[in-house]
C-alpha positions as YAML, in Angstrom:
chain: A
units: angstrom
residues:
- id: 1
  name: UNK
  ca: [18.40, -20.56, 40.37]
- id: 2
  name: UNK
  ca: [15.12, -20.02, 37.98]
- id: 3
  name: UNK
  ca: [16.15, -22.16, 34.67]
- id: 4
  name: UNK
  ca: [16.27, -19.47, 32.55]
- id: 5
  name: UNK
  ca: [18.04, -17.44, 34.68]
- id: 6
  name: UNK
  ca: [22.22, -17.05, 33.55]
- id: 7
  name: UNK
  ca: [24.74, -17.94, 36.14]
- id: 8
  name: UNK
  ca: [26.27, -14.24, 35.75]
- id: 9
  name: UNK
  ca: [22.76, -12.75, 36.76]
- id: 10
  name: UNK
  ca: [21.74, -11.64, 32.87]
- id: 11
  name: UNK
  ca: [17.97, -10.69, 32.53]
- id: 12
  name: UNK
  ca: [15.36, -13.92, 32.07]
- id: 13
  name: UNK
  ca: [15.09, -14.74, 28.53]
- id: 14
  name: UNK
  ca: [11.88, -13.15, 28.34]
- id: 15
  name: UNK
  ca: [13.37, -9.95, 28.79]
- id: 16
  name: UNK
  ca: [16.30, -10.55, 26.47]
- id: 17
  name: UNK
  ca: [14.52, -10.95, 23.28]
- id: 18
  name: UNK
  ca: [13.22, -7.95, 21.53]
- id: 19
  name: UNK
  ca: [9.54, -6.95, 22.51]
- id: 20
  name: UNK
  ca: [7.14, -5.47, 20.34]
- id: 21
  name: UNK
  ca: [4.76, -2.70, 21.07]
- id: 22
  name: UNK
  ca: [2.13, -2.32, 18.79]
- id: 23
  name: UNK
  ca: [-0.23, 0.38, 19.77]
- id: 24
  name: UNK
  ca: [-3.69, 1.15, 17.08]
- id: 25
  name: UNK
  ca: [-3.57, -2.78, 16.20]
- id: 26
  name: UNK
  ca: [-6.32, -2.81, 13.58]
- id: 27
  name: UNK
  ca: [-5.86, -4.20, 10.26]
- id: 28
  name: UNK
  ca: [-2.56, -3.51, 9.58]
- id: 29
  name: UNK
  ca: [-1.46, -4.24, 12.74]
- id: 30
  name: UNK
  ca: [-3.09, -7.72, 12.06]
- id: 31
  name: UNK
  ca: [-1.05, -8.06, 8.73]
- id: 32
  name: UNK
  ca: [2.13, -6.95, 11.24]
- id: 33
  name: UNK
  ca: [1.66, -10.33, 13.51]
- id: 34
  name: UNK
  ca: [0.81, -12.73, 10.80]
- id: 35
  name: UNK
  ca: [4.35, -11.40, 9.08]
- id: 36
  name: UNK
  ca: [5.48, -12.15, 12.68]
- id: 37
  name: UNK
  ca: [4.23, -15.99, 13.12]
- id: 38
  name: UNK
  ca: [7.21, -18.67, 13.53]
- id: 39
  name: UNK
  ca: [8.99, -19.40, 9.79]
- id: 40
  name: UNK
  ca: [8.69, -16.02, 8.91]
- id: 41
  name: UNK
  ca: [12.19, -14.11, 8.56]
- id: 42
  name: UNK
  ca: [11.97, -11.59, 10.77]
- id: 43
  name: UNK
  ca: [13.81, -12.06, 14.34]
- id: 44
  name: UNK
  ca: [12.03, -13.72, 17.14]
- id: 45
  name: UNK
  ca: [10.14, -10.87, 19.48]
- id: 46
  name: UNK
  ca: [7.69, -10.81, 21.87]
- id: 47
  name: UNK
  ca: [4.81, -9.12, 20.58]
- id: 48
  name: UNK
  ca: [2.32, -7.13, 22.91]
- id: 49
  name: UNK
  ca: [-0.66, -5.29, 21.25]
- id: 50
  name: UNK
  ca: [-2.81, -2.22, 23.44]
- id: 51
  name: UNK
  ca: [-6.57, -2.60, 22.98]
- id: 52
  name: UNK
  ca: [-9.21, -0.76, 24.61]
- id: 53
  name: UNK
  ca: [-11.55, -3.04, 23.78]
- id: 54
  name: UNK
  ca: [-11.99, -6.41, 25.85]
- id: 55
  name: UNK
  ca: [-14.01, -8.25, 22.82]
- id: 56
  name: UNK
  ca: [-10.42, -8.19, 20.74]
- id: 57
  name: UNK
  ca: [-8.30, -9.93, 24.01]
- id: 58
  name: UNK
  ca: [-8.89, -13.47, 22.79]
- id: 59
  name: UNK
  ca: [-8.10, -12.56, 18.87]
- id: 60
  name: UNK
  ca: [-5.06, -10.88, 19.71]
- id: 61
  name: UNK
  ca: [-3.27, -14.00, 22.11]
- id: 62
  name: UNK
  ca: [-4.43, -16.09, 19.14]
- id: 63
  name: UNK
  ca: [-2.10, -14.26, 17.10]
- id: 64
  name: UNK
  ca: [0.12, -14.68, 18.78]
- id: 65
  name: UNK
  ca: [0.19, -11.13, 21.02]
- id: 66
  name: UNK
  ca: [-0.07, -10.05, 24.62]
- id: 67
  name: UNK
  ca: [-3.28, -8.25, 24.40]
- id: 68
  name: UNK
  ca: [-2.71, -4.94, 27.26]
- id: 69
  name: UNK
  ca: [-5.95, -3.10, 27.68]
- id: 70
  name: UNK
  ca: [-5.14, 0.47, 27.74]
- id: 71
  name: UNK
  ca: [-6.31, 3.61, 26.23]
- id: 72
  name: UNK
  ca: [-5.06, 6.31, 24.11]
- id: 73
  name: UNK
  ca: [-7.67, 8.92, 25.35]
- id: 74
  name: UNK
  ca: [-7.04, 8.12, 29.38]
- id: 75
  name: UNK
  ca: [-3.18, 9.18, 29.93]
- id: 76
  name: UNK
  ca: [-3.32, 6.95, 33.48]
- id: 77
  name: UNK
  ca: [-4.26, 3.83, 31.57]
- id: 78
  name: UNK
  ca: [-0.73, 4.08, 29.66]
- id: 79
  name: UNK
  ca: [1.81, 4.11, 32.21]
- id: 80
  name: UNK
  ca: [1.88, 0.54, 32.24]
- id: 81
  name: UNK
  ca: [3.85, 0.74, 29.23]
- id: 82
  name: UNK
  ca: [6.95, 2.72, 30.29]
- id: 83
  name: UNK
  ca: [9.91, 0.43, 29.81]
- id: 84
  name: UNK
  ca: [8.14, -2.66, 28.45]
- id: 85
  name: UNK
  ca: [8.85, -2.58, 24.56]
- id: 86
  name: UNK
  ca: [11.92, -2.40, 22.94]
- id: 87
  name: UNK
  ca: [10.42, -0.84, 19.57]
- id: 88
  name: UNK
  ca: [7.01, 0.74, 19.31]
- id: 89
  name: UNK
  ca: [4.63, 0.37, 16.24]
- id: 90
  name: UNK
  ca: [2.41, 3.48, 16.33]
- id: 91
  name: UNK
  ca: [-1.02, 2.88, 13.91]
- id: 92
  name: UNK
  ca: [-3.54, 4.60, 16.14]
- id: 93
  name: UNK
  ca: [-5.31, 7.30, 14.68]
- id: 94
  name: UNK
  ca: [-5.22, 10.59, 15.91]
- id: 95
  name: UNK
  ca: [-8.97, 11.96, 17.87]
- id: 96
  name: UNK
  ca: [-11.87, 12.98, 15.55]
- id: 97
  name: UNK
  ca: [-11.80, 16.87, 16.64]
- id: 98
  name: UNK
  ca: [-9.51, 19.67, 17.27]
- id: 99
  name: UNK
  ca: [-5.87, 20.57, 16.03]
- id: 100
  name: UNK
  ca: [-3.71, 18.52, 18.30]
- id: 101
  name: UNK
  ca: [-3.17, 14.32, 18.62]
- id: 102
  name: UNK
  ca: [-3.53, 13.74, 22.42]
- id: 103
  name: UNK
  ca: [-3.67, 10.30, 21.97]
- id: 104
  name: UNK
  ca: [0.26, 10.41, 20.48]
- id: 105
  name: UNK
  ca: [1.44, 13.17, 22.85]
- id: 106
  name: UNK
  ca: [0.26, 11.04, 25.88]
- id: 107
  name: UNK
  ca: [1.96, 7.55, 24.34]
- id: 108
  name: UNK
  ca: [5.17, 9.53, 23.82]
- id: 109
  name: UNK
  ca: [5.09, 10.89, 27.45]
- id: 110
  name: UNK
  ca: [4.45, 7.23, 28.92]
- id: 111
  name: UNK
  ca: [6.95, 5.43, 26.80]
- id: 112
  name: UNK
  ca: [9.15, 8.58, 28.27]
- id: 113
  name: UNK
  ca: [8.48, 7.54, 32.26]
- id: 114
  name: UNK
  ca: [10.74, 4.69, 32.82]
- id: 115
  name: UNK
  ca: [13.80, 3.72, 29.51]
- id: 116
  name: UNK
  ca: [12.40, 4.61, 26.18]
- id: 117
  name: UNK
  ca: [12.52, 1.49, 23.84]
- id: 118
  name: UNK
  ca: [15.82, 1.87, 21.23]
- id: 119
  name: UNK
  ca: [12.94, 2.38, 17.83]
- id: 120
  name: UNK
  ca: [9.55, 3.66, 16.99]
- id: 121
  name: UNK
  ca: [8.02, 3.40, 14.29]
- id: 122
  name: UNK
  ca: [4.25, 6.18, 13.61]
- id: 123
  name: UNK
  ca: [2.54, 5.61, 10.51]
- id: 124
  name: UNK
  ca: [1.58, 9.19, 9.89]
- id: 125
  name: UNK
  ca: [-0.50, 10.38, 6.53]
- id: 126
  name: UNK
  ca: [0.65, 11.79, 2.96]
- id: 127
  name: UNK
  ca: [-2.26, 14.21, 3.62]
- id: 128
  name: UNK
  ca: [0.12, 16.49, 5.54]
- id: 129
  name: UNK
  ca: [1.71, 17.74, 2.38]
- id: 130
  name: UNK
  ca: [-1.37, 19.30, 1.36]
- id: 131
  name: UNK
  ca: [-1.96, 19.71, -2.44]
- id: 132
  name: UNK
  ca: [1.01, 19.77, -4.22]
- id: 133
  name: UNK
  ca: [-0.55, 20.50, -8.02]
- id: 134
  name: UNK
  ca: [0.59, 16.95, -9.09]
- id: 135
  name: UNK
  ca: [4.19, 17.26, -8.26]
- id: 136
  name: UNK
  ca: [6.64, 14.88, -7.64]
- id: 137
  name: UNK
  ca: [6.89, 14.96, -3.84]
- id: 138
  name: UNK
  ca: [9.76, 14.07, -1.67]
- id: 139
  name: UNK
  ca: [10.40, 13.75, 2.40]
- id: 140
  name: UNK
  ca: [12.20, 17.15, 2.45]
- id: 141
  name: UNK
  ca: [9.08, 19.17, 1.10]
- id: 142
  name: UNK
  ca: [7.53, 20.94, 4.39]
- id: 143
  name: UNK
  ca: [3.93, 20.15, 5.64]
- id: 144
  name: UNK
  ca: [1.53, 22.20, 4.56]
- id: 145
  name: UNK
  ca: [-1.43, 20.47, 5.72]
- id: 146
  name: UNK
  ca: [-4.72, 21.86, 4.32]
- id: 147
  name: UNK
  ca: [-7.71, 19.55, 6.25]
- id: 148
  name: UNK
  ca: [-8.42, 19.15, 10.09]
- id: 149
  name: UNK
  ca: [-7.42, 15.63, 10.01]
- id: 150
  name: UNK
  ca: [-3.98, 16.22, 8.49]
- id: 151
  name: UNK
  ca: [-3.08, 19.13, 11.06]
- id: 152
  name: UNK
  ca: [-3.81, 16.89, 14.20]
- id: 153
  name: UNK
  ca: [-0.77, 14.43, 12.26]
- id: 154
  name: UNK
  ca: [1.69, 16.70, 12.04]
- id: 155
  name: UNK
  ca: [1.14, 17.55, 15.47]
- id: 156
  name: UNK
  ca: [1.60, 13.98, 16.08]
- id: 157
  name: UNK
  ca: [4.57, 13.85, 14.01]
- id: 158
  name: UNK
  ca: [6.01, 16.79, 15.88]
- id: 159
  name: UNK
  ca: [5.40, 14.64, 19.40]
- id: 160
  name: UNK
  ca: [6.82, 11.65, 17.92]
- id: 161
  name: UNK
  ca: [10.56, 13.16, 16.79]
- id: 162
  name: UNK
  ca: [10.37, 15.35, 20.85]
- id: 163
  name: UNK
  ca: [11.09, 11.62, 21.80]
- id: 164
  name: UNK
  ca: [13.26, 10.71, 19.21]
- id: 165
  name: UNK
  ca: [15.83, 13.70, 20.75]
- id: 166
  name: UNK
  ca: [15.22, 12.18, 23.97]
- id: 167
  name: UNK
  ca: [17.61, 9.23, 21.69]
- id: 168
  name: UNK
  ca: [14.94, 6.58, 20.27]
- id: 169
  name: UNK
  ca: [15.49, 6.08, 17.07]
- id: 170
  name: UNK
  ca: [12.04, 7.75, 15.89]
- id: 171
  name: UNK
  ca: [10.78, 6.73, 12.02]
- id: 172
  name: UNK
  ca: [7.54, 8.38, 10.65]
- id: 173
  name: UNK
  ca: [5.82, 6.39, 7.72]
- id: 174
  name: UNK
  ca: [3.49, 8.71, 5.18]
- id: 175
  name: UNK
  ca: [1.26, 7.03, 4.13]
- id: 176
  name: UNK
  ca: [-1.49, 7.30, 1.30]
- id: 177
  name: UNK
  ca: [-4.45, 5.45, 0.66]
- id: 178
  name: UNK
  ca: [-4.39, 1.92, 1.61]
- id: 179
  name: UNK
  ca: [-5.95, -0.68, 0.15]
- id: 180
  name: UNK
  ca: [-6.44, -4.65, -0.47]
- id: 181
  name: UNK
  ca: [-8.68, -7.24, -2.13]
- id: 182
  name: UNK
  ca: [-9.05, -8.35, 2.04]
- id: 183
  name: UNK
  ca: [-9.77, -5.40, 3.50]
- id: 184
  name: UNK
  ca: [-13.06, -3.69, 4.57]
- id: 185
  name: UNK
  ca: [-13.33, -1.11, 2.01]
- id: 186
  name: UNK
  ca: [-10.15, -2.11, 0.97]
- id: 187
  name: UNK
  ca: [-11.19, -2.01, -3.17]
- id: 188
  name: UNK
  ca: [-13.52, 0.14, -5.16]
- id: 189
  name: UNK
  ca: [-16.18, -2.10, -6.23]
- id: 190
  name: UNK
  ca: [-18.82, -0.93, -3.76]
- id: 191
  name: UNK
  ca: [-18.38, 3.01, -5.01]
- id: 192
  name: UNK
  ca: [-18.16, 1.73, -8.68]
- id: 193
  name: UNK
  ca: [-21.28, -0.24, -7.94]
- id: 194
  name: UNK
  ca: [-22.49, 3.02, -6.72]
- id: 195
  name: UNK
  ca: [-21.87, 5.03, -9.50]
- id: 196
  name: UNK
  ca: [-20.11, 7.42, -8.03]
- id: 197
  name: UNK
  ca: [-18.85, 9.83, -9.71]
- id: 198
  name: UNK
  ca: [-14.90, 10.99, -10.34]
- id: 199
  name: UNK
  ca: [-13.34, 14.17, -11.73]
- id: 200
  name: UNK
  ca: [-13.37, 14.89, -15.99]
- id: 201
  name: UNK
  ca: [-9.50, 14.55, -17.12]
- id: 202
  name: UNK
  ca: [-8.63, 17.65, -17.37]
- id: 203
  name: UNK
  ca: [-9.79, 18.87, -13.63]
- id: 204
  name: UNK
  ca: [-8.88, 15.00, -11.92]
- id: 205
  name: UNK
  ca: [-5.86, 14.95, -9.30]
- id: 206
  name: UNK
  ca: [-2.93, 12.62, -8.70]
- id: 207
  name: UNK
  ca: [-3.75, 9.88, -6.13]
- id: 208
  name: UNK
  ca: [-1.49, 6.99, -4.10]
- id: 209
  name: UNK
  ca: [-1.58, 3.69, -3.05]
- id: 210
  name: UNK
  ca: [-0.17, 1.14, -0.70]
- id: 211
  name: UNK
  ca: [-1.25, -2.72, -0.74]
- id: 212
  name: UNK
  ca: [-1.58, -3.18, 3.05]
- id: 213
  name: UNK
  ca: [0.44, -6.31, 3.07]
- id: 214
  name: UNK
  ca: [3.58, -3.95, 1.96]
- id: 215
  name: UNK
  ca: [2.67, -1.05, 4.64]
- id: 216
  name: UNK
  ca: [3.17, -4.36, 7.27]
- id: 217
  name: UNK
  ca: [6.64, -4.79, 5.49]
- id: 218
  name: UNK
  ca: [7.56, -1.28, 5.96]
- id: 219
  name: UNK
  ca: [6.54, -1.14, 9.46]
- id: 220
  name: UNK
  ca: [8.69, -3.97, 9.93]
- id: 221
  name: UNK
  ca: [11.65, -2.86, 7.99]
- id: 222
  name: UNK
  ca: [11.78, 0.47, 9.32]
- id: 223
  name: UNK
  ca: [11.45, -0.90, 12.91]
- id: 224
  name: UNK
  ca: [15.00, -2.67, 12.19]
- id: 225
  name: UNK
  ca: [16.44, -0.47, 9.41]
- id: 226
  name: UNK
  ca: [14.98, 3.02, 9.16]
- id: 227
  name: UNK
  ca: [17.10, 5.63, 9.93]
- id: 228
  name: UNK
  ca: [16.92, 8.13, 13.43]
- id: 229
  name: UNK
  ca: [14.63, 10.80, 12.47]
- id: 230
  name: UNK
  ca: [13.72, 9.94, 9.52]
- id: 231
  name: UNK
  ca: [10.46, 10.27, 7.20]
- id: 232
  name: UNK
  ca: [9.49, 7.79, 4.55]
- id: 233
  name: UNK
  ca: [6.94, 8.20, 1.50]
- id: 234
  name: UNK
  ca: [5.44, 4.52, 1.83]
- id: 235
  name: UNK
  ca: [3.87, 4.57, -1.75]
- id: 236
  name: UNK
  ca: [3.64, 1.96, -4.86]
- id: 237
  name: UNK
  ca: [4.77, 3.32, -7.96]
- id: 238
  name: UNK
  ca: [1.77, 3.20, -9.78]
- id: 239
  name: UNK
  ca: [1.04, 7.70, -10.47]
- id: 240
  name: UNK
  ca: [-2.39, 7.13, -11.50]
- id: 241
  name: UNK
  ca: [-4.76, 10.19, -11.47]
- id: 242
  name: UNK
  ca: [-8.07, 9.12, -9.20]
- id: 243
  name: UNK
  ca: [-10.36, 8.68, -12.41]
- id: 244
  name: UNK
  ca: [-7.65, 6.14, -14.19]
- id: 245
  name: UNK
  ca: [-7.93, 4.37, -11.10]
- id: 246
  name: UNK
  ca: [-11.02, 3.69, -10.82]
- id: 247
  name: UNK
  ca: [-11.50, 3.19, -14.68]
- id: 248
  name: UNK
  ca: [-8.58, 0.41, -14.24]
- id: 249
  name: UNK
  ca: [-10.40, -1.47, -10.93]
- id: 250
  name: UNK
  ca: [-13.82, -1.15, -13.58]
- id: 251
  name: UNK
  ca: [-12.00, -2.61, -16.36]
- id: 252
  name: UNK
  ca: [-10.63, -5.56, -13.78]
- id: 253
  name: UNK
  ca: [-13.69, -6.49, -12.08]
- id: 254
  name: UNK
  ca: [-16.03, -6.58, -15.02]
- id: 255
  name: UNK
  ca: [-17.54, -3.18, -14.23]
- id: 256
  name: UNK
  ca: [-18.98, 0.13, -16.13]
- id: 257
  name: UNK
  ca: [-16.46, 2.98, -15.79]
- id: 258
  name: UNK
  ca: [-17.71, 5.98, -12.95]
- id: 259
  name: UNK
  ca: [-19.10, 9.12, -14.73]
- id: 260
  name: UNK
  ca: [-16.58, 11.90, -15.13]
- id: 261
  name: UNK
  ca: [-18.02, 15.44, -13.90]
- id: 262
  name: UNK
  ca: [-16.67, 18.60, -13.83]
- id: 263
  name: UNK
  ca: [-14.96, 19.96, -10.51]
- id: 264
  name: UNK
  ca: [-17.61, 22.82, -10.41]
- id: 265
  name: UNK
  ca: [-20.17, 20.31, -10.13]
- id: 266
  name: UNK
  ca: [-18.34, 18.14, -7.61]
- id: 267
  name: UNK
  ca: [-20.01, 20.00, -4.67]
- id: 268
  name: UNK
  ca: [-23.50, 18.97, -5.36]
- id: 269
  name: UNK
  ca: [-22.75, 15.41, -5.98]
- id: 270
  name: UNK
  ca: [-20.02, 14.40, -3.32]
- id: 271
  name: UNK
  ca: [-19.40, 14.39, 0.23]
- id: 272
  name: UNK
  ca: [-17.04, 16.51, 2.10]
- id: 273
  name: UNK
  ca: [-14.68, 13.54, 2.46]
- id: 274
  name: UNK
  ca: [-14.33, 12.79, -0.82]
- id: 275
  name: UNK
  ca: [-14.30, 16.56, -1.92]
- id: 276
  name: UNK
  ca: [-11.02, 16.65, -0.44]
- id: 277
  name: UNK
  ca: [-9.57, 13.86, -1.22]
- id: 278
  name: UNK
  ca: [-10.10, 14.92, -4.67]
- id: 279
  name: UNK
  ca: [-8.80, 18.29, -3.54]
- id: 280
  name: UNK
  ca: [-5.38, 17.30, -3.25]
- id: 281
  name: UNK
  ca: [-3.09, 16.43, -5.93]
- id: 282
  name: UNK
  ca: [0.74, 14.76, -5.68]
- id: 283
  name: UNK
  ca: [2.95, 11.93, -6.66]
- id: 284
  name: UNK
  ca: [5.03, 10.15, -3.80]
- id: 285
  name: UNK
  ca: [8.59, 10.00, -4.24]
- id: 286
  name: UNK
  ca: [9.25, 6.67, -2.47]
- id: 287
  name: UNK
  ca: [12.83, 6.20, -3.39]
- id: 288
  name: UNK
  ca: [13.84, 6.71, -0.22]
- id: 289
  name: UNK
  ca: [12.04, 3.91, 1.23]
- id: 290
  name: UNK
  ca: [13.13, 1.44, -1.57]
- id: 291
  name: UNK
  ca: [16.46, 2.75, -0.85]
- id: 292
  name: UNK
  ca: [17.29, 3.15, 3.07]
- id: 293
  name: UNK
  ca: [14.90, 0.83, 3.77]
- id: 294
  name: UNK
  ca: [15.37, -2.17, 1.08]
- id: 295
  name: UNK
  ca: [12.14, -2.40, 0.98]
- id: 296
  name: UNK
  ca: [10.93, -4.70, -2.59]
- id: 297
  name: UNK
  ca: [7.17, -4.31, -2.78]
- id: 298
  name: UNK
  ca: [5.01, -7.70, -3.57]
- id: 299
  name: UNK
  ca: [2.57, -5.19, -5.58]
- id: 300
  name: UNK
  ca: [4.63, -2.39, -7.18]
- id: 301
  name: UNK
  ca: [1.23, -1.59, -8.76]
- id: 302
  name: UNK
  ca: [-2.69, -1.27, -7.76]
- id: 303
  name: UNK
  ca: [-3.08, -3.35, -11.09]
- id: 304
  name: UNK
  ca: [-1.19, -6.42, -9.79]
- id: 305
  name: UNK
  ca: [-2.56, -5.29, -5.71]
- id: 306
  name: UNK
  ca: [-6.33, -5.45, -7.26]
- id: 307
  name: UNK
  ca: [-5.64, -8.57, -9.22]
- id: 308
  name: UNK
  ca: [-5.49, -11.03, -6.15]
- id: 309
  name: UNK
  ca: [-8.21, -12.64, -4.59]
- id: 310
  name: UNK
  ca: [-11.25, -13.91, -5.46]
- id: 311
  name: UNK
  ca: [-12.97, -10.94, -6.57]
- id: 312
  name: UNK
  ca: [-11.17, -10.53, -9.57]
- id: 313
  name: UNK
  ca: [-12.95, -12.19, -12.66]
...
């Protein structure tokens, strides 16, 4: 009888212990393992990370992952993956054109093949609430998605709770702008180096954070605590408009404040991206998360998020 074998004919230990399936495992997905390396507190799993690319295998095992190669845009490459994760981290993006995710729809229909693990978790985007005129927002305020990108999420959204009433216990994560002093574009040095410019006061827009190290905790904590069918606001409580944002990362690195223009000039000095970023105006209402989810953040603010690392002087 194979040692790790029971004498009542259990499963091989392998297959008792939780497995992790973390699908999109870019940077946050990085900050996901290293919150998963031996000491840490969370339970012992066996983590397996999908990459289509074969340059990231050897990074992955030496974090500790089973690297699968597999891709989000070829639906045969996924079947693999029916019935080998008990919970499913979902950080892919969604394709670069059109009004559906394909790349969710097919994961949900090859997790769907064989039994469905018992959680998923999709970090979708704040950007499906569309501008909100700097109000308060909440989970239970409808979509009303006003850019390309943030239709093709609530489409993804949509695929992920069809497989939550198939019974996994389905969580969707909105998410706005991430950030971190270790991160590629992770601060706003290089566009205050720039000069580039941000809305006057009285035309500027509401704008959200999340340190990256506490969207890995909420992953993490939703995975084992977040409720079936349910939406989270994963925000920091920091309210800032965009221009006292970037006048408080100036003020902390040692550099001049970005020119304020008016929103009528905004179209002849920005890009389309940042147009509508700066389009778009809410607060996150993350109670629930601090609530259902007992989730403390380690940078409540951007002030104290900006602060660490070596950058700061």
């Amino acid at each position: 009888m194979p040692s790790n074998q029971s004498p009542s004919g259990a499963l091989p230990s392998r297959f008792r212990r939780p497995r992790l399936l973390i699908v999109g495992c870019g940077d946050v997905g990085v900050r996901v393992l290293r919150a998963l390396s031996p000491g840490s507190a969370m339970p012992r799993m066996r983590v397996l990370a999908l990459t289509s690319s074969p340059e990231r295998m050897a990074e992955l095992r030496q974090l500790g992952a089973q690297p699968l190669r597999g891709n989000l845009d070829d639906a045969a490459t996924l079947r693999r993956l029916a019935g080998l994760a008990t919970q499913v981290l979902h950080l892919a993006p969604p394709p670069q054109a059109g009004t559906q995710d394909t790349r969710t729809r097919a994961l949900m229909r090859a997790l769907r093949l064989r039994t469905p693990p018992r959680a998923l978790v999709y970090v979708s985007t704040s950007g499906v609430y569309g501008d909100c005129g700097g109000a308060w927002v909440s989970e239970t305020r409808a979509p009303a998605p006003a850019t390309a990108r943030a239709v093709r999420r609530v489409h993804a959204e949509r695929s992920v709770r069809q497989l939550g009433r198939a019974g996994v216990r389905a969580s969707v994560l909105r998410v706005p702008g991430i950030y971190a002093p270790d991160r590629e574009n992770g601060t706003p040095q290089a566009r205050l180096r720039r000069g580039t410019p941000v809305l006057r006061p009285e035309d500027d827009v509401f704008t959200n954070h999340i340190h990256a190290d506490d969207l890995a905790r909420a992953c993490l904590a939703a995975l084992w605590h977040g409720a079936p069918q349910r939406t989270y606001n994963v925000s920091d409580a920091s309210a800032l408009r965009m221009g006292e944002y970037f006048d408080l990362a100036a003020d902390l690195y040692g550099l001049p404040h970005p020119p304020r223009i008016a929103r009528s000039d905004a179209a002849e000095q920005l890009g389309a991206m940042q147009l509508s970023f700066m389009s778009e105006s809410r607060r996150l209402d993350a109670t629930r998360m601090l609530c259902e989810l007992g989730l403390r953040l380690r940078y409540p603010t951007v002030r104290k998020g900006l602060q660490v690392g070596n950058e700061v002087t």
